[in-house]
C-alpha positions in Angstrom: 56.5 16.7 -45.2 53.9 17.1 -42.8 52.6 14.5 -40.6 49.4 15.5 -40.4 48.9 14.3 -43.9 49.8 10.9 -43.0 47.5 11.0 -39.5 44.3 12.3 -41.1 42.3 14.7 -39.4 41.4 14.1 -35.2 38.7 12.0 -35.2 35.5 14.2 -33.6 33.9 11.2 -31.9 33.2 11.6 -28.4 35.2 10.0 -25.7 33.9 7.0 -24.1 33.7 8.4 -20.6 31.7 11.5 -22.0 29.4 8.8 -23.7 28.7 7.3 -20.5 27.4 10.2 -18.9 25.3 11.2 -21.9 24.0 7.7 -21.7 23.4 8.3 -18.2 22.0 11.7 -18.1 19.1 10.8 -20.6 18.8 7.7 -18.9 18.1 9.2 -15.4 16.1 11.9 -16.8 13.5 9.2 -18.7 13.3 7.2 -15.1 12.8 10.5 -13.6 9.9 11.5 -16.1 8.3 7.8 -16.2 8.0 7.9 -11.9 7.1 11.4 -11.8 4.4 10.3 -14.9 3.2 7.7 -13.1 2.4 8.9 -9.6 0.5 11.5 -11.4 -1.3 8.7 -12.9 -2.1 6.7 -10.2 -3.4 9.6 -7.8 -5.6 10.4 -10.8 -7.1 7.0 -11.1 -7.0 6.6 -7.1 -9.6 9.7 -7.2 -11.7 8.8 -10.0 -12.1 5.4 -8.4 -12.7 5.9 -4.9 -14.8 8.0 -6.0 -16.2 5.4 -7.9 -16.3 2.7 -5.2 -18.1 4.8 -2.7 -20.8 5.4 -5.3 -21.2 2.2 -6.3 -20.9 0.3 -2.9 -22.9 2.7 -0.7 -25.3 -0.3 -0.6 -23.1 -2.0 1.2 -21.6 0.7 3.3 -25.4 0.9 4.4 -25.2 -2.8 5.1 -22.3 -2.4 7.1 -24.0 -0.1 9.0 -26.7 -1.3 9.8 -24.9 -4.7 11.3 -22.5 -2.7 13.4 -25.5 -0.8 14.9 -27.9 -3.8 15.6 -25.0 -5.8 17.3 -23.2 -3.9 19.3 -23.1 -0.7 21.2 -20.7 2.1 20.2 -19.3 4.2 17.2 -19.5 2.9 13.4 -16.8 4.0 12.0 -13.2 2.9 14.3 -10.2 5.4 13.6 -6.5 4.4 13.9 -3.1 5.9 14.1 -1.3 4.6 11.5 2.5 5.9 9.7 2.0 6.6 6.3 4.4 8.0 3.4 7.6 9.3 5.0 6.8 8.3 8.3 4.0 10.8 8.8 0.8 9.5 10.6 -2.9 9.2 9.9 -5.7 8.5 10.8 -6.9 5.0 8.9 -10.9 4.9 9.0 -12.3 1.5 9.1 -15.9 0.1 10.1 -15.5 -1.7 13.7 -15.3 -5.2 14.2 -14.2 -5.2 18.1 -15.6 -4.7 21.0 -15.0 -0.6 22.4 -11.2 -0.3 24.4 -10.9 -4.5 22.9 -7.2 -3.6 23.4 -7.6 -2.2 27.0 -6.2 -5.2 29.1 -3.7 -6.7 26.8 -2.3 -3.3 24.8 -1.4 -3.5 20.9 -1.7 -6.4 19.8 -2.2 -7.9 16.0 -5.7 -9.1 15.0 -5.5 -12.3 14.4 -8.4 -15.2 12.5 -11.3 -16.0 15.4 -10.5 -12.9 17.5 -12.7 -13.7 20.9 -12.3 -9.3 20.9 -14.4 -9.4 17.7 -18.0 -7.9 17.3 -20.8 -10.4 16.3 -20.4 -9.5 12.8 -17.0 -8.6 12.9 -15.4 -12.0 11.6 -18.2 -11.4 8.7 -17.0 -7.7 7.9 -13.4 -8.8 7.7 -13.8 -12.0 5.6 -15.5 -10.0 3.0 -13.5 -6.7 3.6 -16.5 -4.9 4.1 -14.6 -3.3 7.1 -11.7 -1.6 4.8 -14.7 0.0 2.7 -14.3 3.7 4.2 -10.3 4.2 3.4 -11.5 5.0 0.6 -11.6 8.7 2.1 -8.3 7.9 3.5 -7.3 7.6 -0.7 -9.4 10.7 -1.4 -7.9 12.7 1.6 -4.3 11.6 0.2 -3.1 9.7 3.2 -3.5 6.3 1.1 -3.2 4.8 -2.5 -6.0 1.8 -3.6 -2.3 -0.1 -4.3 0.3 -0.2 -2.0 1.8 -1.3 1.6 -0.7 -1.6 3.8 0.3 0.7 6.7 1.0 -0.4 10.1 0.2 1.5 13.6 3.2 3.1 15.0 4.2 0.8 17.5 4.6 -2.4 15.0 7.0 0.2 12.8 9.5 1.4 15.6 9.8 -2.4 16.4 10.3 -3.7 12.7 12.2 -0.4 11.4 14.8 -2.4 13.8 14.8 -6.1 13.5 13.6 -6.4 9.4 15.8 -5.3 6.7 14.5 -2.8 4.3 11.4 -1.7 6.3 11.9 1.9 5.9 11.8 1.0 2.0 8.1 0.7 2.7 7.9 3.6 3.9 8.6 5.9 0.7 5.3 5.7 -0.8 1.8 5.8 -0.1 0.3 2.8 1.6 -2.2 1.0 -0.5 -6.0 -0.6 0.6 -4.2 -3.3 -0.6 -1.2 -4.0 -2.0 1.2 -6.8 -2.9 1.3 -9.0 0.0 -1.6 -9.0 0.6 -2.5 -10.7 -2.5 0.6 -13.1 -2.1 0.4 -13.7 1.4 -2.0 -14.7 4.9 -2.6 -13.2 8.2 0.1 -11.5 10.1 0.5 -13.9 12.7 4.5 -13.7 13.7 7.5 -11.3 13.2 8.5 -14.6 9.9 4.9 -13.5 8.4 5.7 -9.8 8.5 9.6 -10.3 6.8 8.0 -12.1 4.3 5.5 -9.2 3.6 8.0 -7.1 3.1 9.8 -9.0 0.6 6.9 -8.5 -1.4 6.2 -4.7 -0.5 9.9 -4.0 -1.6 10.1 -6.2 -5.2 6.4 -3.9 -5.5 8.3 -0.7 -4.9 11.2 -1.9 -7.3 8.9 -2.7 -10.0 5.5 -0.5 -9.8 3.9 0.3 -12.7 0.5 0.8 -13.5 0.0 -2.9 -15.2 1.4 -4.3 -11.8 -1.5 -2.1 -9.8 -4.5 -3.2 -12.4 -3.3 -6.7 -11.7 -3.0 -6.9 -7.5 -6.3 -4.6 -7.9 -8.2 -7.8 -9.8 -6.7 -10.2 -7.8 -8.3 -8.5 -4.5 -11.3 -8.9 -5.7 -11.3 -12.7 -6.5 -9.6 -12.9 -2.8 -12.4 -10.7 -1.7 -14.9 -12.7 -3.3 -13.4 -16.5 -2.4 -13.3 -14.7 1.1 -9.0 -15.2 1.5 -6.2 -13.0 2.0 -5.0 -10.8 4.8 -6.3 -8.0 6.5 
């Protein structure tokens, strides 16, 4: 008699190890399609409001203006080499709080609360952010995101690339007008403030989403207007 008639017939379920890589196929390819999804997102609504922001605060860009000129002598707008997304560098605009060559004696050096290099309106321009008003070209140009790292000049990178773990983590996305820790955390004032900075930059990375970016965006604002946070 044949045996087969006591077996059955072979079952036609998959084996477990081609299960797994099913499982992990689709699951790679929805991760795939929700980041790809979502950076295409986000530069969409990084556009629409920039563009939004410089329509809506050009009075205060004029205000900005106009303080920088009556106070001091020299250019409006201060440019800065910065490293942005993979390491490339940018120029960051920004309205000018310090005196012209403030760094010429002493070389880079962080700006730090009651800067004796700063402008007489400069400690205003930075406690209520005016001064971070014109990246929003640096988001329209591409260079930066409204959420996200803040970038760092390329001096402060070579040096933390190789004394803080996961720095070049921060590097593999667009830096933000604000981001994270700036919302979470003060002032870079030592090499401790900065590692804890980028605790926060990395668990943003880890978890991004565009829920996450509405939230840190709101939260600016109240910091902006209680006159907090970091530059």
């Amino acid at each position: 008699m044949d045996s087969h008639i006591f077996n059955g017939p072979k079952s036609l379920a998959p084996e477990p190890s081609t299960l797994v890589m099913v499982v992990s196929g689709l699951a790679w390819m929805t991760i795939s399609t929700f980041r790809k999804t979502y950076w295409m997102t986000k530069r969409t609504v990084d556009v629409m409001l920039s563009i939004l922001g410089i329509i809506l605060l050009s009075p205060l860009f004029l205000l900005a203006i106009v303080l920088i000129k009556c106070t001091s002598k020299g250019s409006v707008i201060y440019k800065q080499t910065r490293v942005g997304k993979y390491a490339q560098f940018f120029e960051i605009y920004k309205f000018r709080t310090m005196k012209i060559d403030a760094e010429k004696s002493t070389g880079p050096v962080w700006a730090k609360k009651n800067d004796k290099r700063l402008i007489p309106v400069g400690q205003f321009l930075r406690k209520t952010h005016l001064d971070e008003l014109p990246q929003f070209f640096n988001v329209l140009k591409g260079e930066m995101s409204l959420v996200g790292p803040r970038p760092e000049r390329p001096v402060f990178v070579e040096k933390f690339l190789t004394v803080i773990p996961d720095y070049e983590k921060r590097l593999t996305v667009r830096p933000g007008i604000t981001g994270l820790a700036q919302v979470r955390h003060r002032y870079d004032e030592t090499l401790a403030d900065v590692r804890k900075k980028v605790k926060y930059d990395v668990l943003y990375i880890k978890n991004y989403c565009l829920w996450t970016d509405l939230r840190i965006f709101l939260r600016t604002f109240r910091i902006v207007l209680t006159g907090q946070g970091a530059h």
